[in-house]
MARDO-719879 format. One record per residue (C-alpha): x, y, z; residue in one letter. Coordinates in steps of 0.001 Angstrom, whole numbers, plus 524288, in hexadecimal, padded with zeros to 5 digits. Each point is the difference from the previous one (the first is absolute). Layout:
REM MARDO-719879
XYZA/...
***
This chain:
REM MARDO-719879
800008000080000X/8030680D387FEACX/7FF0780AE5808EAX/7FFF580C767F5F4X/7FA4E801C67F1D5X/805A580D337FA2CX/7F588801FC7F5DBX/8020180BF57F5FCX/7F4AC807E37FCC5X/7FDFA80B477F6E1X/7F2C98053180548X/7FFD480B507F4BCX/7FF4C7FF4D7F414X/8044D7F00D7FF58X/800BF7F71E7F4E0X/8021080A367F481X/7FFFB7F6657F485X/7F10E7FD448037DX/7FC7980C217FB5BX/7FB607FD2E7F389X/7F3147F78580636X/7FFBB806E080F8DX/8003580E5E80242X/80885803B580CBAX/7F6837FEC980AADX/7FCAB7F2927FABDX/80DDB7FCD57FFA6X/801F48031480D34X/7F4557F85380410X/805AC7F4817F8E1X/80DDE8030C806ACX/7F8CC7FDBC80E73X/7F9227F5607FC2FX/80BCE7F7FF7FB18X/80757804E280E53X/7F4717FB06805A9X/801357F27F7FA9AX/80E6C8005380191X/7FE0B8041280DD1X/7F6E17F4728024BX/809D17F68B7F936X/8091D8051E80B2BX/7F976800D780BADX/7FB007F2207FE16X/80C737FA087FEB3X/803BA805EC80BAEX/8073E80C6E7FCBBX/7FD0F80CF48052DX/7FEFC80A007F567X/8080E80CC980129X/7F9DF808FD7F2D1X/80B24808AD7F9A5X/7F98380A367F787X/8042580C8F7FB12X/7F3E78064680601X/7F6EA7FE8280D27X/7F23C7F9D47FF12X/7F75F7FA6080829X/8048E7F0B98044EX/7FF4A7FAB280BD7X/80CC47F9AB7FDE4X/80DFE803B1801E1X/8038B80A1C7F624X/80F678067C7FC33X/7FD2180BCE7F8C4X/80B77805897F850X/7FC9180B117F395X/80D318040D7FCA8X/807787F27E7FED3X/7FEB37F6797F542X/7FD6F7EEAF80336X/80EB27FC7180283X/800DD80BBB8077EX/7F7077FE8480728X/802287F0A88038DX/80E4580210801A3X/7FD33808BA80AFBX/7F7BA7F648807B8X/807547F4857FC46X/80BC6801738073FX/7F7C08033280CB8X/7F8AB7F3FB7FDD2X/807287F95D80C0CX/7F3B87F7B2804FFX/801597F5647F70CX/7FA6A7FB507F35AX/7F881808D07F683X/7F6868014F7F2A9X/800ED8075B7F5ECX/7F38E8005E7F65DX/7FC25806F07F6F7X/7F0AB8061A8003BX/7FC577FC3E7F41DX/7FF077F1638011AX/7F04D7FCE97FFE4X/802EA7F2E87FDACX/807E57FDB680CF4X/7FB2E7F5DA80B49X/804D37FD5880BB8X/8050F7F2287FCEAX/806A88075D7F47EX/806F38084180A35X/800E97F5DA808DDX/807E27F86C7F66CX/808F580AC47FE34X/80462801E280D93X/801E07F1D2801FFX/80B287FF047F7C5X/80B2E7FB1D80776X/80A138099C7FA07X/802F180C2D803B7X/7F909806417F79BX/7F5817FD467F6E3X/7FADA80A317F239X/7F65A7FE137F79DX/801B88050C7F2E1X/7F4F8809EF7F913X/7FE5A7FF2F7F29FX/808238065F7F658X/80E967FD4480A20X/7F89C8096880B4FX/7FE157FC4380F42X/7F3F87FC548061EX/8035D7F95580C29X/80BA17FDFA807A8X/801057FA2780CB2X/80B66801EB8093AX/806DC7F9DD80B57X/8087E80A8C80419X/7FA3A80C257FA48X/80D0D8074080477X/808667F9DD7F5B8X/7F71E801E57F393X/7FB9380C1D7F794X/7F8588022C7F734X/801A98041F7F286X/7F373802347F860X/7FB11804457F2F3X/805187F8C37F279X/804127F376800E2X/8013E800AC80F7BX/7FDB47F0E07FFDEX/80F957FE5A7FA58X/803C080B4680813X/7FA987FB3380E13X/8047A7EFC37FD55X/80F32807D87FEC8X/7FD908081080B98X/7FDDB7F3DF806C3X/80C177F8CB7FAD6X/807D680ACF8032BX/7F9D77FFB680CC9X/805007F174802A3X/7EF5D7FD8A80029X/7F93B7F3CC7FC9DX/7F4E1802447F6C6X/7F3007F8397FD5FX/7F7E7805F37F13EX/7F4377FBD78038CX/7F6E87FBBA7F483X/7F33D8058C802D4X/7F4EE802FC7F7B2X/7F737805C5808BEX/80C31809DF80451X/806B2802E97F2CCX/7F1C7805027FAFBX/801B580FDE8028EX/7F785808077F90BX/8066E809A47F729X/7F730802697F47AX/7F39A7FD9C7F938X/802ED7F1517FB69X/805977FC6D80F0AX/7EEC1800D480222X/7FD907F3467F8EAX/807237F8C780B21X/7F89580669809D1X/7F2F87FEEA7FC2AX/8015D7F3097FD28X/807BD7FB0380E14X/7FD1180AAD808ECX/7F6897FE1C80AD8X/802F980D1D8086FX/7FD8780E44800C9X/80743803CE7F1E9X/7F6E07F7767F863X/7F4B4804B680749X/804BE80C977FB36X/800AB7FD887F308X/7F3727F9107FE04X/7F7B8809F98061BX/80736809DC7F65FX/7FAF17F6F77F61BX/80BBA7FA127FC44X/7FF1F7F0C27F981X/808267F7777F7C2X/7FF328003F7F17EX/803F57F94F7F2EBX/80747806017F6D0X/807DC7FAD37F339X/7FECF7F45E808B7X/807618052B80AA3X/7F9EF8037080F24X/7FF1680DE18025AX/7F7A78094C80826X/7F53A809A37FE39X/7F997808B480745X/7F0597FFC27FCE2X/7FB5180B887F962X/80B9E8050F7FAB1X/
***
């Protein structure tokens, strides 16, 4: 188990490349509801959630708030205060995530444990000793944070997981959720009047009445 979950959250203006089907305020709906699911994920595997976002908003759970500092800043600062013991870091836009997906995660036997995003990025990463890791995001932060870890002298799990490599980026990312999600982000979407569609033979998404 795992005592802490850092969780980053971009309450404002979130998930940009949905623009062309959500207008802001649904994106930021959509944003909560995927930390909500995410947060669910890891409170029921046992973690407590600590929410950093770039602005405050009402949660009753722990909450960093830093504006002027970008992710790796921002990590790197707690990390190497992170004395109590092990720690988790996941990213908010997982809606996919359960807890025995997190729960498989954290009981790798290595020192550390990532699981890779789509594209080379990070979604997860478990650590042992969160004093002796950063973080390195953005690009292909997958190759980046498996050579921090070698050059760290750290054992690493990659964790193959569906239900945690499935972030939601843009428009086509949907399909996957509407079709396996059961939580609050595919609530969302369906009262928006979102559903799956065929086209050219290939699944897509629509949004009824546009």
């Amino acid at each position: 188990m795992c005592p802490h979950a850092l969780i980053p959250y971009k309450p404002v203006n979130p998930k940009t490349r949905l623009s062309c089907i959500l207008n802001q305020e649904e994106r930021e709906a959509f944003a909560r509801a995927m930390l909500a699911d995410v947060i669910a994920a890891v409170k029921g595997a046992g973690c407590s959630p600590v929410i950093v976002g770039t602005e405050l908003f009402d949660s009753d759970d722990v909450q960093v708030t830093v504006k002027d500092a970008d992710l790796n800043q921002t990590l790197n600062a707690i990390l190497p205060q992170s004395t109590g013991g092990q720690m988790l870091i996941v990213m908010a836009d997982l809606p996919l995530a359960t807890s025995a997906a997190i729960e498989r995660v954290c009981a790798t036997k290595k020192d550390m444990a990532i699981v890779p995003g789509r594209g080379g990025g990070t979604n997860v990463i478990f650590l042992r000793e969160p004093t002796r890791f950063h973080v390195n995001y953005y690009g292909t932060s997958f190759n980046k944070h498996m050579q921090i870890a070698r050059d760290a002298g750290l054992s690493c799990e990659v964790i193959d997981s569906f239900r945690l490599h499935t972030d939601i980026d843009e428009k086509e990312d949907l399909v996957e959720l509407l079709i396996h999600g059961d939580g609050s982000s595919r609530k969302y979407l369906e009262d928006l009047g979102f559903e799956l569609s065929l086209e050219r033979g290939r699944v897509g998404v629509r949004r009824r009445g546009t």
